[in-house]
Legacy VTK file of the C-alpha trace (Angstrom):
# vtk DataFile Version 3.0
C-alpha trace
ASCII
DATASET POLYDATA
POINTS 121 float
0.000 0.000 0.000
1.414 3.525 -0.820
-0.326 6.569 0.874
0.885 10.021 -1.217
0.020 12.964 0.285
0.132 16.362 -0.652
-1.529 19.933 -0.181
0.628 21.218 2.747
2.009 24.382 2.275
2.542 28.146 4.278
-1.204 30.098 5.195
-1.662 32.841 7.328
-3.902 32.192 10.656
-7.368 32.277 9.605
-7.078 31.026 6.399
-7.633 27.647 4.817
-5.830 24.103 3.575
-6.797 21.063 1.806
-4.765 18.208 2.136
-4.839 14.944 -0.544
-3.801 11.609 -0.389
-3.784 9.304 -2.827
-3.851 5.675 -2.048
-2.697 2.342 -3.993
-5.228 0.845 -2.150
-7.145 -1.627 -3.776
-10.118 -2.065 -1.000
-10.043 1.942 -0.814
-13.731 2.192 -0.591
-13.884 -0.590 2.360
-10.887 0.446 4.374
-10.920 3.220 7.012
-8.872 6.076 6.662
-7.064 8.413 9.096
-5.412 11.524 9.695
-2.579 12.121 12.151
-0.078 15.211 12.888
3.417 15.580 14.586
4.916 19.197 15.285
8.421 19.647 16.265
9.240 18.001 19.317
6.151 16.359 20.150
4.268 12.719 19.017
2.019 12.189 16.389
-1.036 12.808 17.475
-4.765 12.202 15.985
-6.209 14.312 13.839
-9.400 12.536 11.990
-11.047 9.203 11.067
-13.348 8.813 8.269
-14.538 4.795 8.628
-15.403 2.898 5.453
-19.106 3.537 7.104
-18.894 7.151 6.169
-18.716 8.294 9.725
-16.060 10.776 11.300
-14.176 11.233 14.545
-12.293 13.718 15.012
-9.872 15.435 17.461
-10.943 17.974 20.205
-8.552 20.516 18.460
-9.865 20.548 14.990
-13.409 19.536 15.437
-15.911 22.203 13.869
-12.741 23.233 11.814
-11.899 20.661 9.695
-13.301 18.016 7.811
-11.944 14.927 6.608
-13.880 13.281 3.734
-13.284 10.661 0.418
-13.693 10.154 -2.754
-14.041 6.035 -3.480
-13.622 6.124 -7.292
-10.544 8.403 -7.080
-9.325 6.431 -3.986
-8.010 10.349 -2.376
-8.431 10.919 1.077
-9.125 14.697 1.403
-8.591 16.684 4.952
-10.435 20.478 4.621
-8.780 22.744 7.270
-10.496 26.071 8.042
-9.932 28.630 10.429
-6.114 27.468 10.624
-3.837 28.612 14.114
-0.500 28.346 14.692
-1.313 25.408 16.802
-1.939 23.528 13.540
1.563 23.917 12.417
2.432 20.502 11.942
3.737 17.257 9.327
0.509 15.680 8.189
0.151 12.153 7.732
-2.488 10.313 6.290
-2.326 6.504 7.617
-4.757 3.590 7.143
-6.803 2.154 10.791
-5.916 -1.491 10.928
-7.675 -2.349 14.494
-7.905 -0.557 17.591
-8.673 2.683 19.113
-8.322 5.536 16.209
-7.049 7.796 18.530
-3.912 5.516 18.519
-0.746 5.713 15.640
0.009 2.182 16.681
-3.717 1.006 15.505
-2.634 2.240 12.050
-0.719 -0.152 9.605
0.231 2.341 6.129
1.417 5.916 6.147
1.811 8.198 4.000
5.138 11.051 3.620
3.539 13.359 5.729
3.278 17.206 4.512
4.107 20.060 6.426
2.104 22.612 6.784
2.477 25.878 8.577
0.338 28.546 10.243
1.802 32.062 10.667
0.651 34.429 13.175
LINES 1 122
121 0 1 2 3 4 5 6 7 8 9 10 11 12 13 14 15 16 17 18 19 20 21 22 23 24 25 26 27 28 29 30 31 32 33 34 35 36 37 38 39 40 41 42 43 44 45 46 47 48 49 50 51 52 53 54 55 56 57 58 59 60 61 62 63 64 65 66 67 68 69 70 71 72 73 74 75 76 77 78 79 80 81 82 83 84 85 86 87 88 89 90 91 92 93 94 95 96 97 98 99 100 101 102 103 104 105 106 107 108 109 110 111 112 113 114 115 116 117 118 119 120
């Protein structure tokens, strides 16, 4: 499985990202897809789940703010960030949920490159 993603880039606070990834995934549509984040100096932490169900979780931080979402045929993963802070100034990873809590990195069993992006103040 290879997880691509891309999107990441340098926006002011306030404004707005959307992150891609593009998956080799064969059982794309079936499989349940995640978002995580690591900032300098800290651990990856959870961002978003969409499940293969079409249901979300998502983090404390970003709920109301972002919004993680699919497209099937394309097999891309898409995370919509609005409202960006500093906060959110991380490397992006987009990972697929093996078993587990989703809140967990070690639940996850494919990642992606990861994509930085940053928030200026």
């Amino acid at each position: 499985v290879q997880l691509q993603a891309s999107g990441g880039g340098l926006v002011q606070a306030g404004g707005s990202l959307r992150l891609s990834c593009a998956a080799s995934l064969q059982f794309f549509r079936t499989s349940d897809m995640g978002w995580f984040r690591q900032a300098p100096g800290k651990e990856r932490e959870f961002v978003a789940i969409n499940w293969a169900s079409g249901s979300s979780i998502y983090a404390g931080a970003v709920k109301d703010r972002f919004v993680i979402s699919r497209d099937n045929f394309s097999r891309i993963l898409y995370l919509q960030m609005n409202s960006l802070k500093p906060d959110d100034t991380a490397v992006y990873y987009c990972a697929t949920h093996r078993s587990g809590s989703p809140y967990l990195k070690e639940s996850y069993n494919s990642w992606g490159q990861g994509t930085q992006v940053t928030v200026s103040s």
